[in-house]
N, C-alpha and C positions, 0 to 999 in steps of 0.2 A: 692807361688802359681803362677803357669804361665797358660797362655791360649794360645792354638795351631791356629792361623787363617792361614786361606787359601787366596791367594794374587796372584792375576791373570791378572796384569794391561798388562804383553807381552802374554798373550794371555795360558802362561804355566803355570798349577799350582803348585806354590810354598807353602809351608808353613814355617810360621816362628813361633820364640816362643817371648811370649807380654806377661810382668809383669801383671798380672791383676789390679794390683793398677795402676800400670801406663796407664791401660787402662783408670779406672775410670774414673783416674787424666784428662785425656786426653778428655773424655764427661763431662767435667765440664765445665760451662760458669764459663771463669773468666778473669780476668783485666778491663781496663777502656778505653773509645773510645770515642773521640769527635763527631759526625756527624750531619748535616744539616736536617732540615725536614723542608721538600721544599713546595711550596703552595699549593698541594694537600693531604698533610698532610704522606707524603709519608717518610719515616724513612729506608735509608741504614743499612742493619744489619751486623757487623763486619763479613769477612768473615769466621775467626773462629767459629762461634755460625751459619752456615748456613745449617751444613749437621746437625746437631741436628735438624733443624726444616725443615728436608727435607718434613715430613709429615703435616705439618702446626705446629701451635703454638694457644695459648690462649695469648689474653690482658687482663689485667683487670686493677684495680685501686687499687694502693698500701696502708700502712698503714702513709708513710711519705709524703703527695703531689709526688708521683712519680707513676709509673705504672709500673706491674710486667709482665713481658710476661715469659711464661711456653710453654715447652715441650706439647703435647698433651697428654703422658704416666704418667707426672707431676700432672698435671692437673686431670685426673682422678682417679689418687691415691688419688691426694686432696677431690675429690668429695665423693670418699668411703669416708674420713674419716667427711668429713661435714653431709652425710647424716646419720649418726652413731648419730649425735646431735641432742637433744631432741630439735622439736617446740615448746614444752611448754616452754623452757628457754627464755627471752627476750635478751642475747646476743647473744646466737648459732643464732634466727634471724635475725639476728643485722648482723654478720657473713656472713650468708647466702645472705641479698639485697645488703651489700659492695660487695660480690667476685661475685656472679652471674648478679646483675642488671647494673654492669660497665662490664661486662665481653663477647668479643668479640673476635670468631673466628678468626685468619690472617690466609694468607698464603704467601711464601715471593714468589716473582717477580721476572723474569728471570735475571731483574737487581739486584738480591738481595735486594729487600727492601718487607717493612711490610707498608700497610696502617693505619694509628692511626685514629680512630673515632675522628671528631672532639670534642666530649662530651670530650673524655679522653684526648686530647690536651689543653682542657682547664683546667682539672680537675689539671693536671702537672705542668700549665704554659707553655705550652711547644713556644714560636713563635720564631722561624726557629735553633735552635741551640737546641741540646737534648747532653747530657751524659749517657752512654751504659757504665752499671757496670756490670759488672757479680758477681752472689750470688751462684754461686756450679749450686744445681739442674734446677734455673732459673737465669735471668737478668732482670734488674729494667731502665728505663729510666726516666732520672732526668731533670729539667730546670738547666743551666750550675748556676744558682745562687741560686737554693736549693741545688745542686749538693756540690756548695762550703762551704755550713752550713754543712754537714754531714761532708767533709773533713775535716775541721776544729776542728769537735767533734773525727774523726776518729784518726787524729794526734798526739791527746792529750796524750802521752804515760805513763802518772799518771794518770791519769781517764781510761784508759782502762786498766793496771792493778789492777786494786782494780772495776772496773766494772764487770772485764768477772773471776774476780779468785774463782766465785762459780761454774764456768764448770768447767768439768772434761776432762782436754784437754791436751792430750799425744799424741805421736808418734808412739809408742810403740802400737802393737796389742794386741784387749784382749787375 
């Protein structure tokens, strides 16, 4: 499957043809990036992951001591499916005061950066040093020495085969 786009940077319109997978591929936050967050709490965003959040971005608070920042179009998918969960459950609210009561608007800065709430710098660990992973649809920012626990678990190439071999993980299209 390919996708036709239209590609105008001289001014004349071209078209070319774009693997649609390789597009996807291509809107995915992914790799690892060291970066500074400097005393106003101010966090450089790799420049790859910049034109994904040309329309701003979500913070919020992760499940590992880390903080997940989303897409806006992410983020709202998430909310349809949060609000689909019943209040009567005590985890779906549970759910609900984790993703929403940490959860804070960015926008990134002409410098490319995102301001991190002080609450969620602390929530991280975060003082002056952050680790910027990328997770496909979002990216997680870690303290460089949580960051290095998850490495460590992540390395382990006997524990993540026999961890992940109850997904169904192929290359192959359905």
């Amino acid at each position: 499957m390919y996708l036709w786009e239209k590609v105008g940077e001289s001014g004349a319109p071209e078209f070319i043809r774009r693997s649609a997978i390789k597009g996807e591929v291509e809107q995915m936050f992914l790799g690892q990036y060291q970066h500074n967050v400097d005393s106003k709490g101010r966090l450089t965003i790799p420049v790859r992951y910049r034109e994904m959040l040309a329309d701003g971005a979500y913070i919020t608070q992760g499940f590992e001591r880390n903080l997940m920042v989303m897409t806006v179009s992410a983020f709202e998918t998430i909310t349809q499916r949060v609000k689909l969960m019943s209040i009567t459950d005590p985890r779906a609210r549970l759910l609900r005061r984790l993703f929403y009561s940490s959860g804070e608007r960015v926008d990134v800065d002409k410098a490319g950066r995102i301001l991190i709430p002080q609450f969620l710098r602390n929530t991280a660990g975060l003082n002056g040093e952050a680790v910027v992973a990328g997770v496909g649809d979002y990216f997680e920012i870690w303290s460089p020495t949580a960051w290095a626990e998850q490495a460590t678990i992540l390395e382990d190439a006997d524990s993540n085969a026999e961890r992940f071999i109850a997904f169904d993980i192929t290359s192959e299209n359905p």
